[in-house]
C-alpha positions as CSV (number, residue, x, y, z in Angstrom):
1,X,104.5,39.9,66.2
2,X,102.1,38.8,68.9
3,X,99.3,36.8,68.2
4,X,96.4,36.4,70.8
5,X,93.3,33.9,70.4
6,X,90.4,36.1,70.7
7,X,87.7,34.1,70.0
8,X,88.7,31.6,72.3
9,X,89.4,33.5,75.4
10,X,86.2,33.9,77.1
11,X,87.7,34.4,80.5
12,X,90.9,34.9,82.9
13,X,92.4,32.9,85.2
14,X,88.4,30.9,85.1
15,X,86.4,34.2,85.4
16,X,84.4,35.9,82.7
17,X,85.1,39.9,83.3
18,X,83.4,41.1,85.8
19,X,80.5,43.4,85.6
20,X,81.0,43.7,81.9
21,X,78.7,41.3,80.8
22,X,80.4,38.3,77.9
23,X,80.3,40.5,74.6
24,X,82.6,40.4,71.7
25,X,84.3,43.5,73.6
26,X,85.1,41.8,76.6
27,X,86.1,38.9,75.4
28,X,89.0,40.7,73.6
29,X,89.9,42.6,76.4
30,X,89.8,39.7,78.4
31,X,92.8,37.6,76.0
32,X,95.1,40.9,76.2
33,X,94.4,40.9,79.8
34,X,95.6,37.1,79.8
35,X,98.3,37.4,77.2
36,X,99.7,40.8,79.8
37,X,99.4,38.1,82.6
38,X,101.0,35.3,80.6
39,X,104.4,37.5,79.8
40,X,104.3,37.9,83.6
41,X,106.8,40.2,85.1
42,X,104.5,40.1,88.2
43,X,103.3,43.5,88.4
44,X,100.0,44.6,87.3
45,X,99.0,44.7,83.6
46,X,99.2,48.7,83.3
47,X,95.8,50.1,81.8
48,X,95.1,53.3,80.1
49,X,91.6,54.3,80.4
50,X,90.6,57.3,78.3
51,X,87.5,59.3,78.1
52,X,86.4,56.1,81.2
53,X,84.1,58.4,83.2
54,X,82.3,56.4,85.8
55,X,84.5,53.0,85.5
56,X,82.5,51.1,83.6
57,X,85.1,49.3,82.0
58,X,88.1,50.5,84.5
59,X,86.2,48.7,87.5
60,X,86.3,45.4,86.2
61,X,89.6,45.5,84.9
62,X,91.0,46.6,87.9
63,X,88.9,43.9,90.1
64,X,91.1,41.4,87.4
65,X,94.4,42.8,88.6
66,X,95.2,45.6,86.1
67,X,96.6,49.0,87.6
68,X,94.0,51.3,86.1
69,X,94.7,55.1,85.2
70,X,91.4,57.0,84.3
71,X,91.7,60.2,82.1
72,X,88.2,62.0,82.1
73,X,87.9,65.6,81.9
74,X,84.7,65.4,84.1
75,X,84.6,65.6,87.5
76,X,81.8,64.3,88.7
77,X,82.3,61.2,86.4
78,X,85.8,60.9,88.4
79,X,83.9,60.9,91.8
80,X,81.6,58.8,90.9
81,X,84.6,56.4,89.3
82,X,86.7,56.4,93.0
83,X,83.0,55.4,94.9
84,X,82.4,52.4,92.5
85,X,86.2,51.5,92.9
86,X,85.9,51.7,96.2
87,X,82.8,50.0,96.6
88,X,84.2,47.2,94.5
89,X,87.4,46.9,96.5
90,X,89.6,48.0,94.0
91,X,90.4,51.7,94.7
92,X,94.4,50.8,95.1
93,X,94.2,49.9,91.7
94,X,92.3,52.9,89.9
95,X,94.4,56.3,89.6
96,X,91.3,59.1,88.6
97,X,92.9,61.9,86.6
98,X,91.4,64.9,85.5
99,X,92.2,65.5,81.8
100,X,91.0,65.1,77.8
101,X,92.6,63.5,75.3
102,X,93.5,66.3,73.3
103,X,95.9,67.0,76.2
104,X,96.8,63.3,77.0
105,X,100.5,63.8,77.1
106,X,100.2,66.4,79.6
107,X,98.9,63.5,82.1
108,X,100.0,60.1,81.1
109,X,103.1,59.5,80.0
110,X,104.6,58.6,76.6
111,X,104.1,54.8,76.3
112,X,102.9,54.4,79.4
113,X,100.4,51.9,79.4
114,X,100.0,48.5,77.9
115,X,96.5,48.6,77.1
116,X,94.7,51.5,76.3
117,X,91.2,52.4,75.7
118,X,89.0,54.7,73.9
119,X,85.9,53.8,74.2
120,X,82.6,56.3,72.9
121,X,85.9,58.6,72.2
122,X,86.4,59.1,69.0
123,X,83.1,59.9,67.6
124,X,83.0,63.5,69.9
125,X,86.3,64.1,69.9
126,X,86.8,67.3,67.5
127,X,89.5,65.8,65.4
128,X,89.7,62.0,65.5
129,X,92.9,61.6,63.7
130,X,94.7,63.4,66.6
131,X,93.1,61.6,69.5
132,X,94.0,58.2,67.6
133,X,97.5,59.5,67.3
134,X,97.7,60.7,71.3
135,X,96.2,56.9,72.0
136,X,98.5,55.2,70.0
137,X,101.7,57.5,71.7
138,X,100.0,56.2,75.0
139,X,100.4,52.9,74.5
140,X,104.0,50.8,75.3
141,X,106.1,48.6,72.3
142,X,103.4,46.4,71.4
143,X,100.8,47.6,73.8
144,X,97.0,47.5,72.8
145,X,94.7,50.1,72.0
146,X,90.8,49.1,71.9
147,X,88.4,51.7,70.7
148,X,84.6,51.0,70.4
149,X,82.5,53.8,68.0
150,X,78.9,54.3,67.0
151,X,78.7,52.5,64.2
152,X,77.5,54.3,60.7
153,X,74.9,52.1,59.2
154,X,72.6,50.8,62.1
155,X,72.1,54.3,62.9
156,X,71.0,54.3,59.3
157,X,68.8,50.8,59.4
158,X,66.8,51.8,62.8
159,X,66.0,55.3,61.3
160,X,64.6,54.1,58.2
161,X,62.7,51.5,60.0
162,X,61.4,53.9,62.2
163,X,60.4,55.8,59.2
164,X,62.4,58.6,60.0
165,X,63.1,58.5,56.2
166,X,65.3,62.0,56.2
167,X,67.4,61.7,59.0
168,X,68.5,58.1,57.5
169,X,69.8,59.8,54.5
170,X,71.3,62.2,56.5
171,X,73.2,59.7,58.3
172,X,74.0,58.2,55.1
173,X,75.3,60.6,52.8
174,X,77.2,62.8,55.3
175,X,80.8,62.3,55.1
176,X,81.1,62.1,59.4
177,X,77.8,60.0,59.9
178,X,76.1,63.0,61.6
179,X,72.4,64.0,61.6
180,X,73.4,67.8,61.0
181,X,75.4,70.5,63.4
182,X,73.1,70.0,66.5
183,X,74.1,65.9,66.3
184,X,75.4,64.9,69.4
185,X,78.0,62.9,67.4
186,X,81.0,64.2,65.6
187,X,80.7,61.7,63.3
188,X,79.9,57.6,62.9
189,X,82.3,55.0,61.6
190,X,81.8,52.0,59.2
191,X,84.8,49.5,59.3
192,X,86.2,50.8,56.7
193,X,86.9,54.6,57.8
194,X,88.1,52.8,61.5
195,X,90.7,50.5,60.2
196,X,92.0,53.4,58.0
197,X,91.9,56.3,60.9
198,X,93.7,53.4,63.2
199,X,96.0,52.6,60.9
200,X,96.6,56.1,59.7
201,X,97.7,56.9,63.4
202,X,100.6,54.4,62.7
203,X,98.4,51.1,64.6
204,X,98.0,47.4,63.6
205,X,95.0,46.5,63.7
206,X,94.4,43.0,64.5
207,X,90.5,42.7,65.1
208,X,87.5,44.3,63.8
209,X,84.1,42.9,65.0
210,X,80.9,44.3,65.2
211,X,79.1,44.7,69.2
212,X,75.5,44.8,69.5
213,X,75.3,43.3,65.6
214,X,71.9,41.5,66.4
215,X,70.7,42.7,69.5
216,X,69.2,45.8,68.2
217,X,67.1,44.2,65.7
218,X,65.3,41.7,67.3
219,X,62.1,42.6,69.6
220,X,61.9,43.1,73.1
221,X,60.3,40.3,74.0
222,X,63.1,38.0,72.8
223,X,65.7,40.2,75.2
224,X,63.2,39.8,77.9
225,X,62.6,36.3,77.4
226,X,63.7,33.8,80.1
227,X,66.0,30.4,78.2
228,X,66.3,28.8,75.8
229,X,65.1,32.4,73.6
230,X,67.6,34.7,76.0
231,X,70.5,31.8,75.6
232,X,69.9,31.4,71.2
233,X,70.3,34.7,71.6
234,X,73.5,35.3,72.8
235,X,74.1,32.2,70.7
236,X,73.5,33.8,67.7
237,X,75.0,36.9,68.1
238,X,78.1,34.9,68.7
239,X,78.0,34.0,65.3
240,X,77.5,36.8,64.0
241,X,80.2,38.9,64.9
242,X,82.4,37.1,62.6
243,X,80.1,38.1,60.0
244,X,81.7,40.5,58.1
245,X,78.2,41.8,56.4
246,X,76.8,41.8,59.5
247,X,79.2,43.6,60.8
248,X,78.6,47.1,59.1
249,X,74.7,46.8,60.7
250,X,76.0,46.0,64.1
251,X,75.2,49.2,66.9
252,X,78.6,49.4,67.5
253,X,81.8,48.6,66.0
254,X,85.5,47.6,68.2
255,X,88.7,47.1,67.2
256,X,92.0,46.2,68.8
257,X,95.2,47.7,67.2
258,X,98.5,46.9,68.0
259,X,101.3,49.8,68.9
260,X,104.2,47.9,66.6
């Protein structure tokens, strides 16, 4: 079994992630990043990028080291992925490939990579259970797969508070999370319904943490705020990821499975 230290691996080899930011998310990434590093056969950590458009996440992890495959089935978000490669210095490392995950095993192959992602995947895919299942066949013997999802119950909180008093119990009582057919999302998750549609696709999970728990709910003027208010903060939402109450209000929910 392999056991990785999230929470205390804020950065690789002395550097935060770059262009990310230093969120829960990252963090995790960052420690499988490491522990890929750490088992060292000296090539590059093999990542699986799914549904990555622009590079957002691909970018950095490729300016770390990792050989980066991007699956997208737009084009334009591919283009613009190879100019931010290149412009960050890292186009040897980012593969663009044209593709959905619904068709995954046409374009990567069968246990492939040793970290994959699906992140803002699985709540537009049209069947989730399947695109967990083409993930999980993605990923290597004990390979990663991180997935981050709109999370069921802020969306519920912030339109209640906005006194959009229908459309919260929309959101509520549906069984997918969704506002009604013309919803943008397929569906929203709590933690619950994710650790059982990870581990239904035949996953470990090993962490479940909310992202964006407090930062929704406090005013603008705190996030605009120069320190100490900007640094408590990021203090405090910290602490609240391992919150598990706090969790089910957070914007958005990640988790990091395990392939066994």
């Amino acid at each position: 079994m392999v056991a990785v230290n999230y929470a205390a691996a804020v950065t690789i080899a002395g550097r935060d992630l770059p262009g990310t930011g230093a969120g829960p998310v990252h963090r995790a990434l960052a420690a499988e990043v490491a522990r890929l590093r750490d088992a060292g056969r000296g090539d590059p950590p093999r990542v699986l990028d799914v549904g990555g458009g622009s590079g957002a996440w691909a970018v950095p992890l490729a300016a770390l080291g990792c050989a980066v495959t991007v699956v997208d089935a737009s084009p334009n978000a591919l283009a613009a992925l190879v100019r931010r490669a290149r412009e960050a210095g890292v186009e040897e490392l980012v593969t663009p490939v044209q593709g959905d995950v619904d068709a995954l095993a046409e374009v990567a192959a069968a246990g492939g990579a040793e970290l994959v992602l699906g992140h803002g995947l699985l709540e537009v895919v049209d069947h989730a259970p399947v695109a967990v299942a083409a993930l999980a066949a993605a990923a290597a013997p004990g390979g990663a797969v991180s997935v981050l999802v709109a999370g069921r119950y802020a969306a519920v909180l912030h339109r209640a508070l906005a006194g959009r008093l229908a459309e919260a119990r929309a959101l509520l009582t549906d069984p997918d999370g969704r506002l009604g057919p013309d919803d943008a999302l397929r569906r929203r998750l709590d933690a619950a319904g994710l650790r059982a549609l990870l581990e239904q696709g035949g996953l470990r999970v090993e962490l479940l943490r909310g992202d964006g728990v407090l930062e929704g709910w406090v005013p603008g003027s705190v996030h605009d705020a120069v320190p100490p208010a900007a640094g408590t903060l990021v203090e405090l939402e910290e602490l609240a990821v391992a919150a598990e109450p706090l969790r089910e209000v957070a914007t958005r929910l990640h988790a990091l499975a395990r392939n066994p």
